[in-house]
N, C-alpha and C positions, 0 to 999 in steps of 0.2 A: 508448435512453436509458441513461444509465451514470453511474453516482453509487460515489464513495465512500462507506465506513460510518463508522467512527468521527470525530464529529465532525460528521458530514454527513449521511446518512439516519439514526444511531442517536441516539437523546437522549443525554444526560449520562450516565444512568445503563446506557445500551450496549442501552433498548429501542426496538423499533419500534411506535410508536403506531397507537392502531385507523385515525386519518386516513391513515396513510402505507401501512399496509396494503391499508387499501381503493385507492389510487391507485397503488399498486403492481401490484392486482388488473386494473385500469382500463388500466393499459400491455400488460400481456399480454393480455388480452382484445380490445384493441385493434388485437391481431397485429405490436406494436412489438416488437424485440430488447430484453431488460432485462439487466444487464449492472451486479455488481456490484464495482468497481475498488479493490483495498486491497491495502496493505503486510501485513494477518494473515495468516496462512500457514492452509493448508485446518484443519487439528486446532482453530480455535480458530472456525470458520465453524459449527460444528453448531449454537450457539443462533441463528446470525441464521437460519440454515436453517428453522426450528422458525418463527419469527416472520415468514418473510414465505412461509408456505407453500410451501415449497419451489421458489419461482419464479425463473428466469432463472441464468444462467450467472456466476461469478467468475474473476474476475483477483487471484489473490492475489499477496503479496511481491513488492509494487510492481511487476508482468510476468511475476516469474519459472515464475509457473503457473497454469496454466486447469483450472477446478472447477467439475464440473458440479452444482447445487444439486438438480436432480429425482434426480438416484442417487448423492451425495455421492460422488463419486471423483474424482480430476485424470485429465484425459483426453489435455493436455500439459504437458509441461517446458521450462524453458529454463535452464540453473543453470552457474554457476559452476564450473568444473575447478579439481582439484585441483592443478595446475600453475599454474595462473593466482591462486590463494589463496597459495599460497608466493609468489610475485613481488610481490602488492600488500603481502600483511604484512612482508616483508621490507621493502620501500618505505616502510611507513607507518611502523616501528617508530625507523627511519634518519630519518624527517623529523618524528617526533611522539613524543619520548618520553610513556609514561606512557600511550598507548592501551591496553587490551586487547578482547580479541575473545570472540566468541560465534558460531558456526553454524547459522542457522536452515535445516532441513533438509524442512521443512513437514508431515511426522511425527512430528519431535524438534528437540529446540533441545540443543547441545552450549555448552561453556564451560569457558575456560583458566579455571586456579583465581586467578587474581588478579581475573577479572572480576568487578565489584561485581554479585553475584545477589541482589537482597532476601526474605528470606522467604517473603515472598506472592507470590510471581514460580516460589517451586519445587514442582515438580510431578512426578510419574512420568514424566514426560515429557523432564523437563529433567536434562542429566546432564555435570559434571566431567568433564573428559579432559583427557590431555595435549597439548598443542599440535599434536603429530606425529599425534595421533588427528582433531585440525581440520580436516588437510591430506590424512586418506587418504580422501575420496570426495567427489564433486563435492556442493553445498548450494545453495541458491536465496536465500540471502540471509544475507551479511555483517554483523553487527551490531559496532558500533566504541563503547568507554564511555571519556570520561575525567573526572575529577575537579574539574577546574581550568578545562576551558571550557566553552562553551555549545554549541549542539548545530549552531549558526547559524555559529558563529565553528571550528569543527571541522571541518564542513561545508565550508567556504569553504578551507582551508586545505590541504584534501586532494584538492581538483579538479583539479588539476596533478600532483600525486604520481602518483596510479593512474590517470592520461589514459590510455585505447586498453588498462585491465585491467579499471575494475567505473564504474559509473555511482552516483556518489553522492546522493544524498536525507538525508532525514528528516523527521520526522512529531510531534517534540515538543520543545516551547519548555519545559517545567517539567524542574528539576534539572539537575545534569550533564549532559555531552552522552549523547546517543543519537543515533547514526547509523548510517544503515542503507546498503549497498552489493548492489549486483545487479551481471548478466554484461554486459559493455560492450555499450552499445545496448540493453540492454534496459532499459525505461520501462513507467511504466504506459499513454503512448500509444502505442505499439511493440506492446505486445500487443494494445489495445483495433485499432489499426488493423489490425493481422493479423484477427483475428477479427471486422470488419466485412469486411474482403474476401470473407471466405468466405459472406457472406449477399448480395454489391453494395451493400453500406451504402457511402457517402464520407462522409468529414466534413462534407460541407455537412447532412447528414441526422440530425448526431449532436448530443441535448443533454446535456451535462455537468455535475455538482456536482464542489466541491471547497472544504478548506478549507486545506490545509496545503502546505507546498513539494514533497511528495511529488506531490502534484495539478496541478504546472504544468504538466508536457508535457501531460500528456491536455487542459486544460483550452488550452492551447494550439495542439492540432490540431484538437479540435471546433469545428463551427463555428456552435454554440450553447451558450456555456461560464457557469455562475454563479458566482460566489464567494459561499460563504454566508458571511453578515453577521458571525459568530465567526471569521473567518478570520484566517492568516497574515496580516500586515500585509503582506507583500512577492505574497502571492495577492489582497490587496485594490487593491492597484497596479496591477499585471497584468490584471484582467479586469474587463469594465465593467461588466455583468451583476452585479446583488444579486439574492440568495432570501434569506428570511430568517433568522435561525440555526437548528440542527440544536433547538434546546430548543422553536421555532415552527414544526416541522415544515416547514420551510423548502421541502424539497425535494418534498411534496407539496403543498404552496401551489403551485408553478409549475407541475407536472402537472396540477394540476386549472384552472389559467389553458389549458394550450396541449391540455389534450383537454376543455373547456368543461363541466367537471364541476359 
């Protein structure tokens, strides 16, 4: 089983409710793979950890890395070089004025000083550099902000630009754009399907939540995929399958349908 968080297992307010907990509980006891698939980077995974007992493995930064939730560490990587970050920003900067950038490093988040950081967003964690500082060690995931378009229409614009350098996404329709970039080919189906190989899982075996356009390849290669009901409109097109939204515990509504809870 393999569900996204925000949006999709977590409520509004980013908790996991006692129903989904306990169905949570119900999958691994059941001797299922649990498997939780998101663009958060590990440092920000400790409270979901806390709320669903420590169960089942993560996929964070949309692939870029696998976290183990029973001994909170990444166990693998997959990131971005530093060679390959100079090539796509030099690329974007030439076909998009007005981008700026942010390095999510999934113990730290870096950012050029033009980057829009809002208050509540800074942390010990999070830290100004200079651009040349962006570019000297590889990151798991690209963050791109601009002012002027949507996250949808930013998105769309820059899939051509960085073809065969980062795999574009994102995960939010509210304000300016935010969009997020990972290492070419890697997805968040790319990793979940690596990490089924390694137990003989296929995709005909694998059920999937998702609500955002970060969620379509995974949701794409399983071959039991939901859209919850609060979804991307472009994820509600795509997949046929309803759960119902993340605030209806949506995604333990259909665990307790297909393990007859």
């Amino acid at each position: 089983m393999a569900s996204d968080l925000d949006g999709t297992l977590l409520r509004d307010d980013l908790t996991v409710s006692p129903r989904t907990r306990a169905a949570l509980r119900a999958v691994e006891e059941a001797g299922i793979l649990l498997v939780f698939v998101t663009g958060r980077p590990p440092r920000w995974i400790h409270p979901v950890a806390d709320q669903t007992d420590h169960r089942g493995l993560v996929i964070c930064g949309n692939g870029a890395q696998l976290y183990d939730l029973h001994t909170e560490q990444v166990v693998a990587e997959d990131l971005i070089s530093p060679e390959t970050l100079a090539e796509a920003i030099g690329r974007i900067r030439d076909a998009v004025p007005g981008v700026t950038f942010g390095m999510e490093y999934g113990d730290s988040f870096a950012y050029e000083s033009a980057f829009p950081m809002l208050d509540k967003w800074k942390s010990p964690d999070h830290h100004e550099v200079p651009v040349s500082e962006l570019l000297a060690r590889p990151g798991a995931k690209l963050i791109l902000r601009h002012e002027e378009h949507s996250s949808d229409d930013l998105a769309e614009s820059l899939q051509e630009v960085v073809e065969g350098l980062l795999e574009i996404t994102h995960s939010s329709n509210a304000g300016p754009a935010f969009v997020e970039a990972s290492a070419a080919g890697v997805t968040k189906a790319t990793a979940l399907a690596r990490l089924c190989a390694t137990q003989d899982i296929g995709p005909e075996d694998v059920v999937a939540f998702g609500d955002q356009r970060n969620d379509l390849p995974m949701l794409g290669w399983a071959g039991h995929p939901y859209a919850m009901a609060n979804g991307h409109p472009e994820v509600l097109r795509s997949v046929e399958r309803r759960a119902p939204s993340n605030e209806e515990d949506g995604v333990a509504a259909v665990l307790e349908q297909i393990l007859g809870l």
